[in-house]
Legacy VTK file of the C-alpha trace (Angstrom):
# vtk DataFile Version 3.0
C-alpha trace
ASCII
DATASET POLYDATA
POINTS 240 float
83.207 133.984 47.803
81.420 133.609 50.718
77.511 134.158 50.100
75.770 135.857 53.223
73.305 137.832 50.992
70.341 135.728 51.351
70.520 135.505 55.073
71.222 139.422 54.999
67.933 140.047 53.442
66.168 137.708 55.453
67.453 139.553 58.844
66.299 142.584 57.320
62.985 141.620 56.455
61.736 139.118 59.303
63.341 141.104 62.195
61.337 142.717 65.025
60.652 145.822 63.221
59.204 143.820 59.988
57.066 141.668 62.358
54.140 142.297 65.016
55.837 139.809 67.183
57.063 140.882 70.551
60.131 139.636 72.756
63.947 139.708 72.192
63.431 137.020 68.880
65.563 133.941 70.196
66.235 132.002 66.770
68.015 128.730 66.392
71.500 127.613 64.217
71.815 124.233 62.858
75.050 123.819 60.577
77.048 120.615 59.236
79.687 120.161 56.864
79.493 119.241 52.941
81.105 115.809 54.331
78.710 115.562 57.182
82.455 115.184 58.911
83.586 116.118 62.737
84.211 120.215 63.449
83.722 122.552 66.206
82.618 126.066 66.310
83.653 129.704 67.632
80.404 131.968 67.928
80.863 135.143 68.365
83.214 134.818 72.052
82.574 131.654 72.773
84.216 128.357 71.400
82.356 125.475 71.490
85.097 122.672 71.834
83.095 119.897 71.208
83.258 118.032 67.745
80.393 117.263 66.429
78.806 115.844 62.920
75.850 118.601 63.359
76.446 121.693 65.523
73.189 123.099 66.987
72.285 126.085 69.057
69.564 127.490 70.282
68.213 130.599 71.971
70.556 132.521 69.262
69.993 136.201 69.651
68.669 137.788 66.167
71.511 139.755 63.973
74.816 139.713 62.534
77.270 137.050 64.356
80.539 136.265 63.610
81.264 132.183 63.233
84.344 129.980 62.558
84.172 126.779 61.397
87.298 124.415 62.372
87.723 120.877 61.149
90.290 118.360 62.236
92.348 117.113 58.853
94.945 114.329 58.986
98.348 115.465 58.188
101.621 114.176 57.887
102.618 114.856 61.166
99.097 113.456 62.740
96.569 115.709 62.752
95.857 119.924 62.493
93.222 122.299 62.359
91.757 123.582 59.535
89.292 126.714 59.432
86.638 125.806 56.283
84.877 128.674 56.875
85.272 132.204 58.887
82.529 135.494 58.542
79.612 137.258 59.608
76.265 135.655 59.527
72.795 137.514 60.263
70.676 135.698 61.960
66.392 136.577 61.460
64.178 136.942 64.375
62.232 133.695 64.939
63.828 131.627 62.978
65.748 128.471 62.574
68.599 128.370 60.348
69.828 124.891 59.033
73.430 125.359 56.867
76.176 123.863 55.642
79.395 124.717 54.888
80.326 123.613 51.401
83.330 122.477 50.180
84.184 125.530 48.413
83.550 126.935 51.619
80.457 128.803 51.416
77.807 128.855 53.584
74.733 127.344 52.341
71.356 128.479 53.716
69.371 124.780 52.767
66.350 126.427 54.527
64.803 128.467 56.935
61.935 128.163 58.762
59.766 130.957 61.150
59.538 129.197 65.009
56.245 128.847 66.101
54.792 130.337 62.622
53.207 128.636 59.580
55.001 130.938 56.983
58.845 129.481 56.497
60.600 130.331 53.295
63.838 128.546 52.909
65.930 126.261 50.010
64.338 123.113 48.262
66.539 120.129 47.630
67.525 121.904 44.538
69.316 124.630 46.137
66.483 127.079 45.401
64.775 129.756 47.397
61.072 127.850 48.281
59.220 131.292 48.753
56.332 129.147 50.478
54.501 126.090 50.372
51.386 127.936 49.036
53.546 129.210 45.847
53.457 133.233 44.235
49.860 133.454 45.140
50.089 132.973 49.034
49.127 136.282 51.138
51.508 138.233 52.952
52.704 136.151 56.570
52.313 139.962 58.098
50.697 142.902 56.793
53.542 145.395 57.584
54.535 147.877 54.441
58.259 147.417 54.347
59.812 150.499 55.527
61.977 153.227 53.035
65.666 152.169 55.498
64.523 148.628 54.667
64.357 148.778 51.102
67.265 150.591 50.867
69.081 148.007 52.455
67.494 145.537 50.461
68.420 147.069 46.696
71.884 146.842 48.172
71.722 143.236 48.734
70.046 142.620 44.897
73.539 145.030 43.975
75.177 141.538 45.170
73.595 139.733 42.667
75.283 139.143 39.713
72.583 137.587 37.686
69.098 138.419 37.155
68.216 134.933 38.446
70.317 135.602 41.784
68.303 138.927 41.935
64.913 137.982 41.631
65.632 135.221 44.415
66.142 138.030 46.623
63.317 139.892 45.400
60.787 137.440 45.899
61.913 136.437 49.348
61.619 139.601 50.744
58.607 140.357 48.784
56.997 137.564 50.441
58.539 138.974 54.064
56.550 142.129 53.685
54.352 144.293 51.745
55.595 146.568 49.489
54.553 149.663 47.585
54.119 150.761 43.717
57.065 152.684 43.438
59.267 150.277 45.254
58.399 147.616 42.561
59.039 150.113 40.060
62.925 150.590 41.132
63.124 146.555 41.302
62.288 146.058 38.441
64.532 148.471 36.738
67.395 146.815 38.577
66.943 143.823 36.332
68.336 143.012 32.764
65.976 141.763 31.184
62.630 142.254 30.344
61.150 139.365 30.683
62.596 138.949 34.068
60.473 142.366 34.732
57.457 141.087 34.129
57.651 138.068 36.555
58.753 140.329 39.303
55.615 142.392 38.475
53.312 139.469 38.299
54.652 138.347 41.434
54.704 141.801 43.628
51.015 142.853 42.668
49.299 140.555 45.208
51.971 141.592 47.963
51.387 145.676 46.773
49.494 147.548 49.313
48.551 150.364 46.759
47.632 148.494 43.813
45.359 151.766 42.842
48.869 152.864 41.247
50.420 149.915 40.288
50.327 151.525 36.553
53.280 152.992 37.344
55.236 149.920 36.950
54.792 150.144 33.278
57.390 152.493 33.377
60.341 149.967 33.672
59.558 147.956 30.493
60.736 148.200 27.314
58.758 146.145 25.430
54.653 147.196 25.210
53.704 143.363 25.102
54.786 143.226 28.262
52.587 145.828 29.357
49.793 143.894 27.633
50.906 140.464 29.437
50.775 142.424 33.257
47.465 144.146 32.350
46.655 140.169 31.422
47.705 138.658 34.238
45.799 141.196 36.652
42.810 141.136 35.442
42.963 136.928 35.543
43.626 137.528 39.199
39.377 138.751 39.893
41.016 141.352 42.804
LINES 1 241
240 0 1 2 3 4 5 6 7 8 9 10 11 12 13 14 15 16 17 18 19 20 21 22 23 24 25 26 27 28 29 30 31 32 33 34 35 36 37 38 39 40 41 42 43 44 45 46 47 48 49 50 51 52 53 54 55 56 57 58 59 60 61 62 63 64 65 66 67 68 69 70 71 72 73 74 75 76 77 78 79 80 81 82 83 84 85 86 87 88 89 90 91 92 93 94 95 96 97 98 99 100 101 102 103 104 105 106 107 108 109 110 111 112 113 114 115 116 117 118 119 120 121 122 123 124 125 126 127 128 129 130 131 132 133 134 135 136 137 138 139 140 141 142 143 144 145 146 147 148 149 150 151 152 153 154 155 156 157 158 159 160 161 162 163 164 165 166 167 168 169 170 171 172 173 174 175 176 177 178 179 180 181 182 183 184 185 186 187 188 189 190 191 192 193 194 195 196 197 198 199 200 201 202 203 204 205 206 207 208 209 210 211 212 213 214 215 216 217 218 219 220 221 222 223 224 225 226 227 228 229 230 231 232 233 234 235 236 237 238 239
């Protein structure tokens, strides 16, 4: 299956409207194949008929783009065409996007960084979301409250996720993208499994909550009252 979600979210959450940045967002595309082989590339309209080993472009307008991926196989009768990958990507605001197409053809975000920003959030060499260099306790990179249309689109993204593990790597990264309030937590964290899982998204939201004067409210999606002991914990460590 080919796996957009994580460069969904990120469009919706570092996008013009998320950001006090101004201008039309020009990001940047940098993609290769699992086999670092030859391909070439249909953006959108245009075909780039160049093969290369790395395929880059730049001054890429922000949003959802539609990409093919063609590689050049040998066959028995010389050589033919083969598309490894075809789909919609969405591309963030001022951002540069370095993928690769795996061999299962997927297309694998390895990172993502903000242009001309010290916040990037991308993939470590383990595959991972890296929320940030500064780790769960970094402030906010803007101090926008994500909007009620953005979240909405963003609990239909977690939907996606088929494991609690998948979901809270969405969670965090848009978490991280923008601040966020009480309630909104709340309905997170009820859209995981497990509780356990619930209490590291709430240990992780409450510095990135803008009304933390009801963040008792979260309590509310646990089921197990040591949990609720282990949040009121970890707060109160915090000294904010």
């Amino acid at each position: 299956m080919k796996r957009t979600v994580l460069l969904t979210v990120v469009s919706l959450l570092i996008s013009v409207s998320s950001f006090a940045f101004t201008g039309n967002g020009l990001s940047k595309l940098e993609l290769r194949l699992w086999d670092k082989s030859k391909f070439f590339v249909e953006l959108d309209n245009h075909t780039y008929p160049a093969t290369v080993r790395t395929f880059r472009v730049d001054n890429l307008e922000p949003g959802k783009h539609y990409i093919r991926v063609i590689k050049t196989i040998r066959h028995h009768n010389g050589f033919m065409n083969q598309v490894v990958y075809r789909g919609f990507i969405d591309i963030p605001a001022y951002t540069k996007v370095v993928a690769r197409i795996t061999r299962n053809h997927v297309f694998d975000i390895i990172k993502m960084r903000k242009i001309g920003h010290e916040y990037g959030y991308g993939y470590n060499s383990h595959g991972n979301i890296g929320i940030n260099s500064y780790g769960t306790s970094a402030s906010c990179a803007n101090g926008m409250v994500m909007s009620d249309n953005t979240f909405r689109q963003l609990k239909s993204m977690v939907r996606n996720g088929v494991f609690d593990s998948k979901k809270m790597d969405i969670m965090k990264l848009a978490i991280s993208s923008a601040r966020v309030s009480s309630r909104q937590v709340l309905e997170l964290m009820r859209m995981l499994t497990f509780d356990s899982n619930r209490l590291e998204i709430a240990k992780f939201a409450y510095i990135h909550t803008f009304d933390k004067q009801n963040y008792f409210i979260v309590n509310d999606a646990f089921v197990f009252s040591s949990n609720i002991s282990a949040l009121s914990r970890y707060i109160g460590s915090l000294g904010i």
